[in-house]
ROGU-591519 format. One line per 2 residues: for each residue x, y, z of N, C-alpha, C. Coordinates in steps of 0.1 Angstrom, whole numbers, padded with zeros to 4 digits, always signed. Example, Ala and Ser with C-alpha at 12.3 -4.5 7.8 and 13.67 -1.06 7.14 Angstrom:
BEGIN
+0132,-0057,+0078,+0123,-0045,+0078,+0132,-0033,+0078; +0128,-0022,+0071,+0137,-0011,+0071,+0129,+0000,+0079
This chain:
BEGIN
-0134,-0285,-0339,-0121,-0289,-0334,-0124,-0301,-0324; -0114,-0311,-0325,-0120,-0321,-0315,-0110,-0318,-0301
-0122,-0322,-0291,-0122,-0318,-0276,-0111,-0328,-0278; -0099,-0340,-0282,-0087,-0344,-0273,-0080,-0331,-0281
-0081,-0326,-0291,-0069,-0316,-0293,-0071,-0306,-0287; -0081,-0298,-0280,-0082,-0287,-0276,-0081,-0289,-0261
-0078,-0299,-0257,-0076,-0306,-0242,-0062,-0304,-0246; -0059,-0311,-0255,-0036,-0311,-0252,-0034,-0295,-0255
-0041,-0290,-0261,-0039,-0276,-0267,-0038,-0265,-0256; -0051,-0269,-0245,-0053,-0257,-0238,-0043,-0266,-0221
-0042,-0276,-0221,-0036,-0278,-0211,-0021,-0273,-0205; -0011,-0273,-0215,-0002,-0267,-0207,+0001,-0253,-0205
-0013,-0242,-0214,-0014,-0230,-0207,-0024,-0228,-0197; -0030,-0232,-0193,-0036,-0234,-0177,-0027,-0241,-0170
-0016,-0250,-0173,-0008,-0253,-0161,+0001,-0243,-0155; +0007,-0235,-0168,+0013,-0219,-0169,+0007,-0213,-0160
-0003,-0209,-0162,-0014,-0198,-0156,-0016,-0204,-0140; -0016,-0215,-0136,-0015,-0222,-0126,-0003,-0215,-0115
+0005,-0218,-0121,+0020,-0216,-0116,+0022,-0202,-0115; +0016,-0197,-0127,+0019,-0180,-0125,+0016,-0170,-0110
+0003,-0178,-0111,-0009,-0174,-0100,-0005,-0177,-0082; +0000,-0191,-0086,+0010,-0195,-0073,+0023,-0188,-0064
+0028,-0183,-0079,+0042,-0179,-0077,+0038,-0162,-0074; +0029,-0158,-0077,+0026,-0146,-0077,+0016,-0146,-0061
+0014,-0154,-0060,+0006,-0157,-0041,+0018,-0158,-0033; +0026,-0167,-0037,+0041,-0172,-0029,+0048,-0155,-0020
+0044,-0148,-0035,+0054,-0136,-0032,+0047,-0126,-0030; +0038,-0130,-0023,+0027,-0115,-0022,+0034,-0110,-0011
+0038,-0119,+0001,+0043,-0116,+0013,+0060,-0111,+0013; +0071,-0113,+0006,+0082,-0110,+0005,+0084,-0098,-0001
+0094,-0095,+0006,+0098,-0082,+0007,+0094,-0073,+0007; +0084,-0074,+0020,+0074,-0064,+0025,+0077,-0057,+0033
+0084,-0051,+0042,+0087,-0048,+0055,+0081,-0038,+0062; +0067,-0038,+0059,+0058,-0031,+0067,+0041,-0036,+0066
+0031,-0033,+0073,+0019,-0036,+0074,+0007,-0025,+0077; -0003,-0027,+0072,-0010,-0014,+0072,-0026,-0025,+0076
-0034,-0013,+0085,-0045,-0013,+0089,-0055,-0003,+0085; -0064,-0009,+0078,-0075,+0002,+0077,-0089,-0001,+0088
-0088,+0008,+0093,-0095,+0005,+0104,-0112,+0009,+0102; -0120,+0003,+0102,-0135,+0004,+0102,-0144,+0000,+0115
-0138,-0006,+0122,-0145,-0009,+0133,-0135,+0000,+0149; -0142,-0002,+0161,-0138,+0004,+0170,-0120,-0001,+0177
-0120,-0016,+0172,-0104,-0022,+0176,-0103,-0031,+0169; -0086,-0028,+0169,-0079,-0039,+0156,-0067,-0045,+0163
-0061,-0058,+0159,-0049,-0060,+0165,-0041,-0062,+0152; -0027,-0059,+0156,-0018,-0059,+0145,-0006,-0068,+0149
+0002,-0079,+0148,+0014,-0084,+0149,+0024,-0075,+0140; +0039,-0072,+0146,+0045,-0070,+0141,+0059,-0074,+0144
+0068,-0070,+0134,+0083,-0079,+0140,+0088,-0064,+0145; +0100,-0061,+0153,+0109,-0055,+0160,+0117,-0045,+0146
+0115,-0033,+0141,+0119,-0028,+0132,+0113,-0024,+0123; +0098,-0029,+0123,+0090,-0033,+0108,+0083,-0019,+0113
+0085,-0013,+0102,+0074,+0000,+0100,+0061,-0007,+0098; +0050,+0002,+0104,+0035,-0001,+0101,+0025,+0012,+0099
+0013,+0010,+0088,+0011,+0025,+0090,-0006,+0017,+0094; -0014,+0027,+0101,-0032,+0028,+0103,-0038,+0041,+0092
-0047,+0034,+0088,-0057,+0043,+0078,-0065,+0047,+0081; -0073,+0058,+0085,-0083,+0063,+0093,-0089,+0071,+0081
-0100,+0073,+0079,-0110,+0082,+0070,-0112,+0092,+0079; -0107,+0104,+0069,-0108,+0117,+0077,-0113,+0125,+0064
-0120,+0137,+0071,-0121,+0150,+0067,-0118,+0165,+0076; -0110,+0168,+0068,-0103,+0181,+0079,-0107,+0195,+0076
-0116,+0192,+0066,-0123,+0206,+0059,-0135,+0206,+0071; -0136,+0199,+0080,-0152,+0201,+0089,-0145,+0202,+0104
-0126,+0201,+0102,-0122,+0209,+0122,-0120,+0197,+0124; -0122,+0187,+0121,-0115,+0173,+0126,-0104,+0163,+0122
-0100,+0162,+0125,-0081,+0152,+0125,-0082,+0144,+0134; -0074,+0129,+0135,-0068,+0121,+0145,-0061,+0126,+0149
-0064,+0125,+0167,-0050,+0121,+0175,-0046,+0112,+0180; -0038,+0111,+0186,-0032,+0099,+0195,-0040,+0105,+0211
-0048,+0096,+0215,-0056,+0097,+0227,-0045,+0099,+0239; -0034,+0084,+0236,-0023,+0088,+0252,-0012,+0086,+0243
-0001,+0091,+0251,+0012,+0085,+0246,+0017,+0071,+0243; +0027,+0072,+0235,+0028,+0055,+0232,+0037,+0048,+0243
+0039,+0038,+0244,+0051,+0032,+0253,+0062,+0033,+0240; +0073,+0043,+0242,+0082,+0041,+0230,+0088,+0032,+0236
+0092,+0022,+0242,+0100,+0013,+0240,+0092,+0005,+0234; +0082,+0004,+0230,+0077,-0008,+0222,+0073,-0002,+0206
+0065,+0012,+0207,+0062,+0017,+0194,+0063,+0033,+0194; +0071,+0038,+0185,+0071,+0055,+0181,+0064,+0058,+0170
+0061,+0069,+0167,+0056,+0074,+0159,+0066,+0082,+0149; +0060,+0077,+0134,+0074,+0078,+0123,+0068,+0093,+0119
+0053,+0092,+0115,+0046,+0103,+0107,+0033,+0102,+0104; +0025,+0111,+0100,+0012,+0114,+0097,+0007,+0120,+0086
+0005,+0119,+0078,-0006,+0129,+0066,-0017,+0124,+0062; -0022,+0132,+0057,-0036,+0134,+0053,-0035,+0132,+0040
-0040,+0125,+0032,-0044,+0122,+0016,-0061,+0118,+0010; -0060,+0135,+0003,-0074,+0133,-0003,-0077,+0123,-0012
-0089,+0116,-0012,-0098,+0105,-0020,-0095,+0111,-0032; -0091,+0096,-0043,-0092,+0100,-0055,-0105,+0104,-0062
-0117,+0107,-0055,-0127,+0108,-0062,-0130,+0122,-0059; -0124,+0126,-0047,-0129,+0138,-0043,-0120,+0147,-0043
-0108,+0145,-0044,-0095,+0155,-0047,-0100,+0166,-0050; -0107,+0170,-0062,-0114,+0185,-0069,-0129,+0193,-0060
-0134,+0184,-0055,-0144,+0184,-0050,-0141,+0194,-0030; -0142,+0205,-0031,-0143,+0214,-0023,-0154,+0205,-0005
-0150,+0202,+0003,-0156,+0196,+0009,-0155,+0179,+0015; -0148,+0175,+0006,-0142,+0161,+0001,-0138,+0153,+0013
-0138,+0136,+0017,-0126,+0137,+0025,-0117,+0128,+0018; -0109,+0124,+0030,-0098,+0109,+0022,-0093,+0101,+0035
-0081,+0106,+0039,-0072,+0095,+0044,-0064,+0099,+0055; -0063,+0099,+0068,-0054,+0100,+0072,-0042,+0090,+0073
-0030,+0092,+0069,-0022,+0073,+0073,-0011,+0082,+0083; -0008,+0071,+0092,-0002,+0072,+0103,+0006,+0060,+0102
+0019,+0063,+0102,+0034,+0053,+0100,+0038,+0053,+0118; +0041,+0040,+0121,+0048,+0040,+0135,+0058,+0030,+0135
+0070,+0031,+0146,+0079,+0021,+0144,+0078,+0008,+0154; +0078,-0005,+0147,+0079,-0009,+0160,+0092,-0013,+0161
+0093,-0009,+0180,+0110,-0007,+0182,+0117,-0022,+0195; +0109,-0024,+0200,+0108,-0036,+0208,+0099,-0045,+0212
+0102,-0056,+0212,+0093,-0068,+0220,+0082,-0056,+0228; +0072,-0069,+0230,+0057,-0062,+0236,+0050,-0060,+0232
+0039,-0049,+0239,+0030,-0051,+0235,+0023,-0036,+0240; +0015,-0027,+0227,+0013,-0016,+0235,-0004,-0010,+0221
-0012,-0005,+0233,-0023,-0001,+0230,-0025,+0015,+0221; -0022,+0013,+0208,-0026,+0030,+0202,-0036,+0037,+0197
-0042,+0044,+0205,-0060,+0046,+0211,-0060,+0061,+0205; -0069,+0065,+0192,-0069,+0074,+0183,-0082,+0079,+0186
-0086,+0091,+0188,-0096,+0099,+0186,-0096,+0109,+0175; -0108,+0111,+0170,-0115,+0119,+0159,-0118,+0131,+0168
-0112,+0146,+0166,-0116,+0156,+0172,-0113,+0167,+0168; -0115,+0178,+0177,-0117,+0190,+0168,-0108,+0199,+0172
-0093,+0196,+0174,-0079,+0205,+0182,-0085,+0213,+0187; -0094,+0222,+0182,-0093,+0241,+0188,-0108,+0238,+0204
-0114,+0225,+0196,-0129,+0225,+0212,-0123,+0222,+0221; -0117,+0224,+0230,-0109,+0219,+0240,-0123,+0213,+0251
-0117,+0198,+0261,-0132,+0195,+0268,-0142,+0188,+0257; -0141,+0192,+0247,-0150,+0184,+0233,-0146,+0168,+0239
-0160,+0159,+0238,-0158,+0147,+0233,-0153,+0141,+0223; -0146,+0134,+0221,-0140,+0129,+0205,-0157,+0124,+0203
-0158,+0125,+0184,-0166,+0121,+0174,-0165,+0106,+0172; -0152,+0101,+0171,-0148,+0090,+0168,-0131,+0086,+0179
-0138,+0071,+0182,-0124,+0066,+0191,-0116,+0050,+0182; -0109,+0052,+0183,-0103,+0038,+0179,-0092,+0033,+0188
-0092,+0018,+0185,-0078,+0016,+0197,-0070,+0004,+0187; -0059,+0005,+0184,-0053,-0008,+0177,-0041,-0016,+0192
-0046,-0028,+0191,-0035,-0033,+0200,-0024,-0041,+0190; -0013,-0037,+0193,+0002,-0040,+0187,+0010,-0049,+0196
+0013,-0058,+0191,+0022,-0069,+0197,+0034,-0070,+0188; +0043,-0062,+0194,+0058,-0062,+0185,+0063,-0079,+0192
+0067,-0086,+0183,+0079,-0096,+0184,+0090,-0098,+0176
């Protein structure tokens, strides 16, 4: 085949594909109205607007006594707490021992700005050190 026909040939499906890719980046962000953190390091910051649900992803295993909590209370005028569960790994679902997910949904409800400081612990060891601490800072606008 000669390269000018396979040049007009293949050109205006890569300009397609072009556009697709665009328009599909364009709209990655719309009509989102929430934001999620997975957290792997010790602190994260999160921007959010005034209304916007947001959830944090913590890796947990609760078959070994340990769950997140919330270290202090939140400032609810700036952020509440919507909800919390636990969702096992899809690899480990069957697997006796397993862990997965904890996600934690919060609202943010006003301007500000407020610190949500999670420990890894063990409810029933009371005086226990947390295993694991995290702190996400939230700046609602």
């Amino acid at each position: 085949m000669n390269m000018r026909v396979c040049s007009r040939t293949l050109r205006p499906a890569l300009i397609i594909c072009a556009l697709a890719l665009g328009v599909a980046v364009a709209l990655s962000g719309c009509g989102s109205s929430s934001s999620t953190s997975k957290s792997k390091g010790t602190s994260s910051t999160m921007n959010v607007k005034a209304g916007q649900d947001f959830t944090i992803s913590l890796q947990s295993n609760p078959t070994t006594g340990f769950q997140w909590q919330l270290a202090e209370p939140l400032n609810n005028k700036v952020v509440k707490k919507a909800s919390s569960v636990y969702q096992p790994s899809q690899s480990g679902a069957t697997k006796v021992g397993a862990g997965g997910v904890e996600i934690w949904t919060f609202k943010a409800v006003g301007k500000g700005q407020d610190d949500i400081k999670m420990q890894y612990v063990r409810p029933n060891d009371k005086g226990a050190k947390p295993t694991e601490e995290r702190v996400f800072s939230i700046t609602v606008q």
